[in-house]
VODO-121609 format. One line per 5 residues: their letters; for each residue x, y, z of N, C-alpha, C. Coordinates in pm, 1 decimal. Atoms other than C-alpha are relative to their C-alpha. Layout:
BEGIN
a> X:Y:Z:X:Y:Z:X:Y:Z; ...
end
This chain:
BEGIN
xxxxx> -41.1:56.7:-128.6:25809.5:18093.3:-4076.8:150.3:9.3:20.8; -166.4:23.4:17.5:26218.4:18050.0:-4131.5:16.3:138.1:42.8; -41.1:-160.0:-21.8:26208.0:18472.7:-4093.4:2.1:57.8:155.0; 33.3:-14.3:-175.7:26028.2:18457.8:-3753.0:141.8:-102.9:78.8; -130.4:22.4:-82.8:26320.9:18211.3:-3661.5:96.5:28.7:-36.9
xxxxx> -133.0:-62.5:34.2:26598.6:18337.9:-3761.0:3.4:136.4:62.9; 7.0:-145.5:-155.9:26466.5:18675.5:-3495.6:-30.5:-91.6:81.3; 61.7:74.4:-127.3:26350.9:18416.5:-3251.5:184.5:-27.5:72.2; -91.9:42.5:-68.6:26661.4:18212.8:-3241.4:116.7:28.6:42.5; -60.8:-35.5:-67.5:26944.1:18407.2:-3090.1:-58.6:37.5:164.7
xxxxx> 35.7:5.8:-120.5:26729.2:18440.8:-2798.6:-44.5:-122.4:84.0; 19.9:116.4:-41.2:26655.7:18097.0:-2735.9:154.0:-31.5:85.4; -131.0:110.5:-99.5:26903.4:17904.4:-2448.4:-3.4:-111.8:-68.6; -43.5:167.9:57.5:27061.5:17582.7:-2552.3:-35.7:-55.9:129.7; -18.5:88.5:-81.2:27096.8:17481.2:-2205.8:-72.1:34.7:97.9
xxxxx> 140.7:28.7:-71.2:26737.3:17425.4:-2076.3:-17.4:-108.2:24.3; -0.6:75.4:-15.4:26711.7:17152.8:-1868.1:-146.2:-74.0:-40.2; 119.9:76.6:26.7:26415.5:16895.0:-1965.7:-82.6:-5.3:89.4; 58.2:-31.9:-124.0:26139.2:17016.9:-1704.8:-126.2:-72.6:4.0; 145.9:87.7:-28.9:25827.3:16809.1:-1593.0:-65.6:26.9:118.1
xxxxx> 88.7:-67.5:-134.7:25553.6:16899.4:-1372.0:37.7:-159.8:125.7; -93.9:122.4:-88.5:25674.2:16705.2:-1055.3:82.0:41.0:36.9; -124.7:-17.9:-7.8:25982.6:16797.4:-1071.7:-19.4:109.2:136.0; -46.3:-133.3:-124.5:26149.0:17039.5:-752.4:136.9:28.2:-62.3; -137.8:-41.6:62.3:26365.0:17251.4:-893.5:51.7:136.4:70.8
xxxxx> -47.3:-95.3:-93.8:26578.6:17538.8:-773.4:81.4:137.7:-93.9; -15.4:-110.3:92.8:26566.1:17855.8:-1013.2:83.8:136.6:43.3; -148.9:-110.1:-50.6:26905.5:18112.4:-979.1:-101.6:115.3:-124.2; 19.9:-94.6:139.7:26736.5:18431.7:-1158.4:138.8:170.6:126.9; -82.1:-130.2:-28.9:26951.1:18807.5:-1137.4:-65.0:59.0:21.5
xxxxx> 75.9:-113.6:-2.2:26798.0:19059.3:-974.3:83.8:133.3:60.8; -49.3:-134.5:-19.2:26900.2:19450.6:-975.1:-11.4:79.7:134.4; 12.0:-43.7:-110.0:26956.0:19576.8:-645.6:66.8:130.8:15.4; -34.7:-134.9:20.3:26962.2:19984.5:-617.2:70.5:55.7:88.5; -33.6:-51.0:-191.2:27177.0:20183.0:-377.9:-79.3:84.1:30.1
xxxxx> 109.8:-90.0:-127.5:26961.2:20396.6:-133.9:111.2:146.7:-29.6; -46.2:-162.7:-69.1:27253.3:20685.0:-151.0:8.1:50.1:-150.5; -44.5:-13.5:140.4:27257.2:20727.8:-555.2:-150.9:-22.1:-24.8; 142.3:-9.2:14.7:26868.0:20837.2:-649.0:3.3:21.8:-126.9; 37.4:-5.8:136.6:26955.1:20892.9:-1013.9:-37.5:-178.0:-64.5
xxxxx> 51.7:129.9:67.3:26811.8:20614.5:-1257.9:147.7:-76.9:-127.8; -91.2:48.2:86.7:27195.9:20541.6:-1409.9:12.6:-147.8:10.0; -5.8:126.0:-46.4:27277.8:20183.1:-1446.7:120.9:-6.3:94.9; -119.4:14.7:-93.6:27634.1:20222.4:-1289.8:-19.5:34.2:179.7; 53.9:7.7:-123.5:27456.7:20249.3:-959.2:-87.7:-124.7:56.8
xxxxx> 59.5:152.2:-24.8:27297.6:19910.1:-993.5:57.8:-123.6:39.2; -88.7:160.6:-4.0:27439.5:19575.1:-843.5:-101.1:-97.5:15.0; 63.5:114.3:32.8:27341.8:19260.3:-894.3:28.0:-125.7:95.3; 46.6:114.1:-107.0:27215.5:18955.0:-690.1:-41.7:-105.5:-81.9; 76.4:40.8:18.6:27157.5:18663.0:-729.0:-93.4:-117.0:113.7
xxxxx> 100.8:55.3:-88.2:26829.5:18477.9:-582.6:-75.4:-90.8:-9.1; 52.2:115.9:30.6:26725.2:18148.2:-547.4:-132.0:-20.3:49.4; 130.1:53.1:-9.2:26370.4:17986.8:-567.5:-11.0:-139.4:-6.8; 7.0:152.3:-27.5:26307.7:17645.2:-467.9:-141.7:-32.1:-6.7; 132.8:56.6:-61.9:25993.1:17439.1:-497.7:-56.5:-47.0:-130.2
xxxxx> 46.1:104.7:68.4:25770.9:17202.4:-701.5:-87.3:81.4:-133.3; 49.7:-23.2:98.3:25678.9:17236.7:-1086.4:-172.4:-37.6:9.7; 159.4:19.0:14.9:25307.3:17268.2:-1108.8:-50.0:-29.2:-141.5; 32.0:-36.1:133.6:25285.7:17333.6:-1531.3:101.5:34.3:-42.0; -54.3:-14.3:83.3:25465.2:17348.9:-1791.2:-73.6:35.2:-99.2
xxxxx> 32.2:-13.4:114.6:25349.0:17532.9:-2097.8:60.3:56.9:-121.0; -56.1:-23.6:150.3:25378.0:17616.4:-2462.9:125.9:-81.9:-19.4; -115.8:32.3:2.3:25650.6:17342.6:-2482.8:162.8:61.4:-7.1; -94.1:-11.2:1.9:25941.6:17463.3:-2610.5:53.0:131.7:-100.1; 42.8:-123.2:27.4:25875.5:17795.0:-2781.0:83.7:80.7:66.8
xxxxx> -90.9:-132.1:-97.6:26044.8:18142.7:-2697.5:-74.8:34.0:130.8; 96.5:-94.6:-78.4:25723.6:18214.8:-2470.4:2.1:-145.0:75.2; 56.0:42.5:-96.7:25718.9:17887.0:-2281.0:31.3:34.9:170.9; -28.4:-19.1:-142.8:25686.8:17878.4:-1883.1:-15.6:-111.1:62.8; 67.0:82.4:-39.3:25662.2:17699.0:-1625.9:-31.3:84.3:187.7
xxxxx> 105.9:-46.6:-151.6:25429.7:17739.3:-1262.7:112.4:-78.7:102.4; -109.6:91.4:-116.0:25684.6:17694.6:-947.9:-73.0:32.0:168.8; 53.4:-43.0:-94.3:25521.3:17656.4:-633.9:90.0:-66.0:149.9; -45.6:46.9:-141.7:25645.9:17651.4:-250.9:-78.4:92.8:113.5; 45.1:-90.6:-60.9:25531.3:17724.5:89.6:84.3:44.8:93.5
xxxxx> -65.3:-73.5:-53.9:25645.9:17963.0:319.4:-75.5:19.6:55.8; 52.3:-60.2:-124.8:25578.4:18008.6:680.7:-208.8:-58.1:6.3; 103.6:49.8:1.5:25229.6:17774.5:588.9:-112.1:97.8:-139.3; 52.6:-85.3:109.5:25135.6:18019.7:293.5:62.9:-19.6:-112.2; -50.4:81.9:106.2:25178.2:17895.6:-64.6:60.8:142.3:-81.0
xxxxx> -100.4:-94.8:43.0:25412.1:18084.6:-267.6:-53.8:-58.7:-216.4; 6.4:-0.3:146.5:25323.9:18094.3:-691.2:86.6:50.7:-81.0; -96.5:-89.5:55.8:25591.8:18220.7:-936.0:-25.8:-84.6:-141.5; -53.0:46.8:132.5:25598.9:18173.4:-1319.1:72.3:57.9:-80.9; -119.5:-60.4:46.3:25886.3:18180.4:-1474.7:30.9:-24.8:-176.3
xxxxx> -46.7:28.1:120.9:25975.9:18206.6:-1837.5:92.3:-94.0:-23.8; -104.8:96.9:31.8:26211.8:17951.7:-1964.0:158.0:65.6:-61.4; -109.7:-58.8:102.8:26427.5:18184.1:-2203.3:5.6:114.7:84.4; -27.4:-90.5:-124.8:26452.4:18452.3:-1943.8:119.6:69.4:-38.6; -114.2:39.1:-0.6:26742.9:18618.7:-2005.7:93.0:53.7:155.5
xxxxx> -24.0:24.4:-150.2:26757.8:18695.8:-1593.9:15.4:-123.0:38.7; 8.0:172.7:-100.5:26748.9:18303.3:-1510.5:138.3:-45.0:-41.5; -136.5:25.4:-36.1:27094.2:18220.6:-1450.0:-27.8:-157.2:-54.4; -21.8:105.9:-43.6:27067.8:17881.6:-1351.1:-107.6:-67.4:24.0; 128.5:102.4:-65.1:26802.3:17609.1:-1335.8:67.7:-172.8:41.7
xxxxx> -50.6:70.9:-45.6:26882.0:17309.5:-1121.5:-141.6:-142.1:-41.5; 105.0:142.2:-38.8:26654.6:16949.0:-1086.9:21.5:-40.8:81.0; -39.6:58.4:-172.2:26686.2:16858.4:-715.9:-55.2:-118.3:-19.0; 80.6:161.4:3.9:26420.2:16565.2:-758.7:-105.1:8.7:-72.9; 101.3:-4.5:72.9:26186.2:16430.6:-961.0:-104.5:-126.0:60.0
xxxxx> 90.2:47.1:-74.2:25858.9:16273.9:-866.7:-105.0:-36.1:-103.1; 120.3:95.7:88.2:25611.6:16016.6:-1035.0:-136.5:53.5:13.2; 95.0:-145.3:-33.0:25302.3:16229.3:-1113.9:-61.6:-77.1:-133.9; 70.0:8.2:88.1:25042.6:16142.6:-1337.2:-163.7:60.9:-40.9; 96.1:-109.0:25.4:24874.6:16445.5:-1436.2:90.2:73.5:-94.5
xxxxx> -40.5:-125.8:58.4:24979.3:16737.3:-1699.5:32.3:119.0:98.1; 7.4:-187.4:-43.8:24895.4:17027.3:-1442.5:-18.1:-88.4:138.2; 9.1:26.3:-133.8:24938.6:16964.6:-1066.8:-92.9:109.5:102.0; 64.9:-101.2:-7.1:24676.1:17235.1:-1026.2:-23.6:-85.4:202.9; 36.3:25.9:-82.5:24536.8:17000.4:-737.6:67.9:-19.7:162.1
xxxxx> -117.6:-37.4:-132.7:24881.9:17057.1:-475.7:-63.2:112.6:54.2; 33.7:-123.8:-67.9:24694.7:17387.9:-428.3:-75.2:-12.7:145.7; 69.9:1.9:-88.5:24449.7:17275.2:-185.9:16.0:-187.7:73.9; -10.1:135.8:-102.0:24584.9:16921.6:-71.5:109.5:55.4:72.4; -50.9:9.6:-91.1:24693.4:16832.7:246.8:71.0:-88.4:55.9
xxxxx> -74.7:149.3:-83.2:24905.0:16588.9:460.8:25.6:-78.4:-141.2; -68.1:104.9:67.9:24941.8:16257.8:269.3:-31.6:55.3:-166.6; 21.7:-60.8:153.4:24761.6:16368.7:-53.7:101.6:109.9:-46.8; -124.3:-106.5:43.8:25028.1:16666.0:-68.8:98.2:-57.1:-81.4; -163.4:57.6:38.4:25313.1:16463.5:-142.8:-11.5:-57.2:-101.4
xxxxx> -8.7:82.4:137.0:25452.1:16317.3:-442.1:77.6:-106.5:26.4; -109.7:116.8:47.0:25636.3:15969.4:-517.8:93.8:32.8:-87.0; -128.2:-24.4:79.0:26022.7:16041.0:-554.8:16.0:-99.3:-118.3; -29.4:145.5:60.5:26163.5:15838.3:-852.0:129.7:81.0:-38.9; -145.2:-36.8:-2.9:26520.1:15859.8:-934.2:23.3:34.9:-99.8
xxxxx> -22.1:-122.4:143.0:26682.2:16094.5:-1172.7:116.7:-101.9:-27.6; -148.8:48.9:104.2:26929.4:15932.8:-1470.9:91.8:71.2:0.0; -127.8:-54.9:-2.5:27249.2:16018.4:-1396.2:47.8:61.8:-149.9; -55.5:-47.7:154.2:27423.1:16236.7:-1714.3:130.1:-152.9:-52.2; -90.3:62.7:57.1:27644.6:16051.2:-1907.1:133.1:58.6:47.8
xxxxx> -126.6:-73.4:-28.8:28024.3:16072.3:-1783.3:31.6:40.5:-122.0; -68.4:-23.2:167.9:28267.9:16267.9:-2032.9:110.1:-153.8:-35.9; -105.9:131.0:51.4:28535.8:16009.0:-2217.3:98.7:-12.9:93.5; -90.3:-11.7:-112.0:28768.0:16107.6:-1941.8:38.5:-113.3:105.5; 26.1:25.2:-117.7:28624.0:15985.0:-1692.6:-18.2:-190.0:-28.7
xxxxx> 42.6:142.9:10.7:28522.4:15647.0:-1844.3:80.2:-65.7:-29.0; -113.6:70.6:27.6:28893.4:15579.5:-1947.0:0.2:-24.1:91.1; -27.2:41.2:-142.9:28990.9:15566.9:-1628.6:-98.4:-80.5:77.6; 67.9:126.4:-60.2:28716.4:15356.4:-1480.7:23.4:-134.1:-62.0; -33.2:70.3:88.4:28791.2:15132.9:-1757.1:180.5:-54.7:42.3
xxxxx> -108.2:60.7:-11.3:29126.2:15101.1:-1651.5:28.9:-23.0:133.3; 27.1:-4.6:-142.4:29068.7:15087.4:-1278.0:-106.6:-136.8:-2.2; 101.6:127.8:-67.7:28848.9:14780.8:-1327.9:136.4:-90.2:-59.3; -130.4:77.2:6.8:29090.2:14610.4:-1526.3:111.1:-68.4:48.6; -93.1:5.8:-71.4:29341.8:14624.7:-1337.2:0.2:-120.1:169.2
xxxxx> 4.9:156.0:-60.6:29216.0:14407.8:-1028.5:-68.9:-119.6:-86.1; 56.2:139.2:99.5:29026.6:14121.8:-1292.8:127.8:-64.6:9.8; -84.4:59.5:44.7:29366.5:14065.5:-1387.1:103.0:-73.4:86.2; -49.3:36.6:-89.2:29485.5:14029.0:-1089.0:-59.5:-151.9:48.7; 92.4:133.1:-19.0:29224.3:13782.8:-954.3:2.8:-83.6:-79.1
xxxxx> -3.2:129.3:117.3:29241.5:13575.3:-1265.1:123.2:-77.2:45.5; -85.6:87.8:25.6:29581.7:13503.1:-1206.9:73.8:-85.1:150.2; -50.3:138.2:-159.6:29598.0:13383.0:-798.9:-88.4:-114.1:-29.5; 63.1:141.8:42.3:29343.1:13094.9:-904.8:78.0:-82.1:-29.9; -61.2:109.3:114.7:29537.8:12921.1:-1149.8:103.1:-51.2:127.0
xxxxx> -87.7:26.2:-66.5:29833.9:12954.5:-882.0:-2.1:-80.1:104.2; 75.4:123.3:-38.9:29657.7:12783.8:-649.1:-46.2:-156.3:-6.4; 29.2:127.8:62.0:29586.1:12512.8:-847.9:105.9:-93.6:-42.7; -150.5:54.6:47.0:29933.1:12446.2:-929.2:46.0:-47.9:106.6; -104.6:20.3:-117.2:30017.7:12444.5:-573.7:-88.1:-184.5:35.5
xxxxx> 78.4:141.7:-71.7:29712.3:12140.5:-479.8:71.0:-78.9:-100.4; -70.0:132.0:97.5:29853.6:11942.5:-824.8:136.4:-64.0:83.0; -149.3:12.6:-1.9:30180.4:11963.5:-695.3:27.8:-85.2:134.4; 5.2:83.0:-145.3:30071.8:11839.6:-301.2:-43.6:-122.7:-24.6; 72.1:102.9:11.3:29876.7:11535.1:-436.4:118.9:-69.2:-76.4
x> -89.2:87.5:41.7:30163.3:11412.8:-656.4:135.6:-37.6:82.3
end
């Protein structure tokens, strides 16, 4: 086993987002676009695009494997659109998580043929990432900063009523 990974894992991505059927996500892959005036098959005649796909995880399989995928479906113009996409790709640029949606099923096989209300899923809110350290100094010192303030007109206040009553 250790032989098969050690060829596996240079092709594996690190930075695969955590995907769940539910989810709407918005997949950046590269695709090779030929010129029309250059008919030989060189690559230096090839440019590159890239092209986004939007729309709701149906499946996820083989977890987390070189071979997993997952099923992305949207419709277009009232006609459902299917695409499965490899995970380790090494065309997929970019995978996004627009929203995620409370789903309690494995395989959303059954979006194929619902309609109206049954179509839809229940949003639920995505966990923000963790800020870097940066960012949390500075909030950290941006709260601070009025507390200390406010703490200390009270007291002053209080000095002033002692001071009217005597």
């Amino acid at each position: 086993m250790k032989k098969i990974e050690t060829i596996i894992n240079p092709f594996l991505k690190k930075d695969v987002p955590n995907i769940r059927p539910g989810d709407t996500v918005k997949i950046f892959t590269i695709i090779a676009k030929k010129n029309e005036d250059d008919k030989s098959k060189s690559k230096s005649g090839k440019k590159e695009r890239v092209q986004a796909f939007e729309g709701v995880v149906l499946a996820r399989k083989h977890g987390k494997e070189i071979g997993s995928t997952i099923t992305v479906r949207k419709v277009v113009d009232g006609i459902g659109v299917e695409k499965i996409f490899p995970l380790h790709l090494p065309t997929i640029k970019k995978i996004e998580i627009l929203r995620r949606s409370k789903v309690r099923r494995a395989k959303l096989y059954y979006l194929r043929t619902a309609k109206g209300k049954r179509g839809r899923l229940k949003r639920r809110e995505i966990k923000k990432e963790k800020p870097q350290k940066e960012e949390i100094v500075k909030k950290e010192v941006e709260e601070k900063t009025p507390k200390k303030i406010e703490k200390e007109e009270p007291q002053k206040k209080k000095e002033v009523k002692k001071e009217t009553k005597e």
